[in-house]
N, C-alpha and C positions, 0 to 999 in steps of 0.2 A: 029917474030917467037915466038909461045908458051915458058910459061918456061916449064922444067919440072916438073911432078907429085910428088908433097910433102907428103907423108901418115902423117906425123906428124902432119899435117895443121889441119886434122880433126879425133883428139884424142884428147876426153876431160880427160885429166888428176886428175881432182878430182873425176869423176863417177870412174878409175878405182882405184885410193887408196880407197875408199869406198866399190867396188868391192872386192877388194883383203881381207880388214878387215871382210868383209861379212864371206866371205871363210874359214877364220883362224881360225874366232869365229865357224862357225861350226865344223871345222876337230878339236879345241880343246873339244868340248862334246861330241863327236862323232855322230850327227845328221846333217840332212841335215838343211840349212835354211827354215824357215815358217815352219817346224815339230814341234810348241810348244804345240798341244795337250794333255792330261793328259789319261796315261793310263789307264785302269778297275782296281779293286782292286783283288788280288788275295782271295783265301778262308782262307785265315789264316790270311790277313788284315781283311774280314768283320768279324769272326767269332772275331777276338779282339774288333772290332767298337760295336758289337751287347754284347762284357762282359762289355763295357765300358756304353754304352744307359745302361743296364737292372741295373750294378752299381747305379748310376745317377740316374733311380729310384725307386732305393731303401734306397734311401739316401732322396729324395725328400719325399717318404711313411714315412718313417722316422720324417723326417724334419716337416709333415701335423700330424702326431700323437703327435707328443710332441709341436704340436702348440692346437689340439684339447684338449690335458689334460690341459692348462695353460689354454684356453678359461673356460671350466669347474672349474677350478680354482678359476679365477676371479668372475664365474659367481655366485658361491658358497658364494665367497666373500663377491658382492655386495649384495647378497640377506643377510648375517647374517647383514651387513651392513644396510640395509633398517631393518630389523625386530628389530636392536638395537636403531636406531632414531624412530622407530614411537609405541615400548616400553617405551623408556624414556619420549616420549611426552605424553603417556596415561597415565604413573605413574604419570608423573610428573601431570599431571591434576587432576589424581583423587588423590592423594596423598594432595596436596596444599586443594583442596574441601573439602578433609574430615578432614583434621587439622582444617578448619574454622568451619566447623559446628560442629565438637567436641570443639571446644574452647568455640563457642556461646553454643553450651549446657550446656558445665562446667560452663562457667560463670552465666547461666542461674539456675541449677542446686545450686552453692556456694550463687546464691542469694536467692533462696529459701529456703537453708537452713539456711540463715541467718536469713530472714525473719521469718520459723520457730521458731527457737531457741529463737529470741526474743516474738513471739506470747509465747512459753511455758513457759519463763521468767515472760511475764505479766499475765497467767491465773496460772501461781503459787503461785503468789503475789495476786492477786485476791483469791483466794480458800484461801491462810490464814487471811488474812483480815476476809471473811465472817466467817473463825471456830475461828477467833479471837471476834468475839461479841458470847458476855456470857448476855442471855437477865434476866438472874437469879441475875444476880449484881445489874439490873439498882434498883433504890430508885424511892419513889414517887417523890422527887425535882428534881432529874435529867432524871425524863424520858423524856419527851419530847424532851430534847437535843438529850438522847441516842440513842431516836426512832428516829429520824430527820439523825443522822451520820450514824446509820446503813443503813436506806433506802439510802442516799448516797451512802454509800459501797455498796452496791447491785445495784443501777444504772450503778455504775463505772468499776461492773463485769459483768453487764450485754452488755454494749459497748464493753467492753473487747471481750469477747463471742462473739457478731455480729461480729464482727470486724473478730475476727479469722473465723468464719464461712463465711465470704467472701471471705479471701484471700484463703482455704483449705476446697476443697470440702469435704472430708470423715470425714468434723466432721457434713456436714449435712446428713450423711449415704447415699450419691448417691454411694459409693463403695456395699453398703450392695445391694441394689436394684438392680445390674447389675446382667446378667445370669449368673450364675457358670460355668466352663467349666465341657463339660458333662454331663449338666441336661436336662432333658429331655423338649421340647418343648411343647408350650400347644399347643393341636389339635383340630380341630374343623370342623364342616360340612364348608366346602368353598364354597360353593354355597348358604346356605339358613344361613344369620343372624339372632341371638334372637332376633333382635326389627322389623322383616320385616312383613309389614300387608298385609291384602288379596290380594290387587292390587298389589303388589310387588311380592307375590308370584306367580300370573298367568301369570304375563308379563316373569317372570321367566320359571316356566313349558312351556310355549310357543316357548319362545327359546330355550328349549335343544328338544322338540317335533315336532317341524314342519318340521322337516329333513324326522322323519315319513312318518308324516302325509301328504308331497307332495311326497315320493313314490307310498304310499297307492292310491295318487289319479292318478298319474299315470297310474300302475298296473291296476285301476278298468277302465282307460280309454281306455288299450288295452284289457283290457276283453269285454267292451263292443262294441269297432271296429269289435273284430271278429266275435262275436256273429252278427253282422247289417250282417257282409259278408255271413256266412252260410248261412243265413234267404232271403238273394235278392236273386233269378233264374238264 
């Protein structure tokens, strides 16, 4: 004989404490279960989100302005920065360049005057030597010595003399014979030289006249084209 019907037999007891927990947790938020959706914002929440966004950027406007003034900054920067390196390195060149060739000048310079100084030492000494012979002293017994030393002393000022007119142009007066500034230039026909002879002069008139004289023959060769054309039927 059957037993009887047991309900208990088919109750799962862990689905309903699960169940029940389900239940609790919503009657404590006061929703139903699965209601986890997210409401719309009200107008006084977007209107605060929309001071918050335009805040935010103008903090960012901000933030892009006083980034663009430091960029100009730097940029200001670098550039005195470049124009201070590639000044120093142009002074510095031509600086170093012209101290050599002013040194080699001076040096050049202190030697010429050195040089100088000594040429005017020896044509001083020379020049009293010669106003040192008195040829009014010599005696009949000593001339010939006397005539023999003085022509010495005049060969020895005469070397002296080359000598300095070597080393210093302006004692052979090439300073005299330069043009003066200011003076007036010599002028002359630039086309026809004093020594040019007759052939020179026709080969001449030829070239500045034959520019003429193949117009001329032009001209007389459409004058007489036209004339053939009236003249044929």
């Amino acid at each position: 004989m059957p037993s009887e019907f047991d309900a208990s037999e088919f109750v799962d007891d862990d689905f309903q404490s699960a169940r029940k927990q389900a239940y609790a947790a919503a009657g404590s938020t006061g929703a139903a279960p699965g209601a986890n959706a997210e409401r719309p914002l009200s107008r006084e929440e977007v209107d605060t989100k929309v001071g918050e966004v335009q805040h935010r950027l103008l903090e960012l406007k901000r933030a892009q302005e006083e980034l663009e003034r430091e960029r100009s900054t730097l940029e200001e920067t670098r550039r005195r920065q470049m124009e201070f390196e590639t000044g120093r390195e142009e002074m510095l060149e031509h600086l170093t360049r012209g101290l050599g060739l002013l040194e080699e000048s001076e040096f050049a310079a202190r030697r010429d005057a050195d040089q100088m100084a000594k040429a005017l030492a020896d044509l001083r000494e020379a020049l009293d030597k010669i106003q040192a012979i008195h040829q009014e002293s010599w005696s009949q017994d000593n001339y010939n010595v006397e005539l023999t030393r003085a022509l010495t002393t005049i060969e020895n000022a005469r070397m002296e003399w080359n000598a300095a007119r070597l080393k210093f142009s302006v004692l052979s007066g090439e300073a005299a014979r330069e043009p003066q500034p200011g003076a007036a230039p010599v002028t002359g026909n630039p086309f026809v030289a004093p020594t040019m002879d007759f052939a020179h002069l026709c080969k001449l008139g030829l070239a500045i006249t034959w520019p003429l004289a193949l117009i001329a023959l032009l001209g007389l060769g459409i004058l007489v084209t036209m004339l053939i054309q009236r003249q044929t039927p």
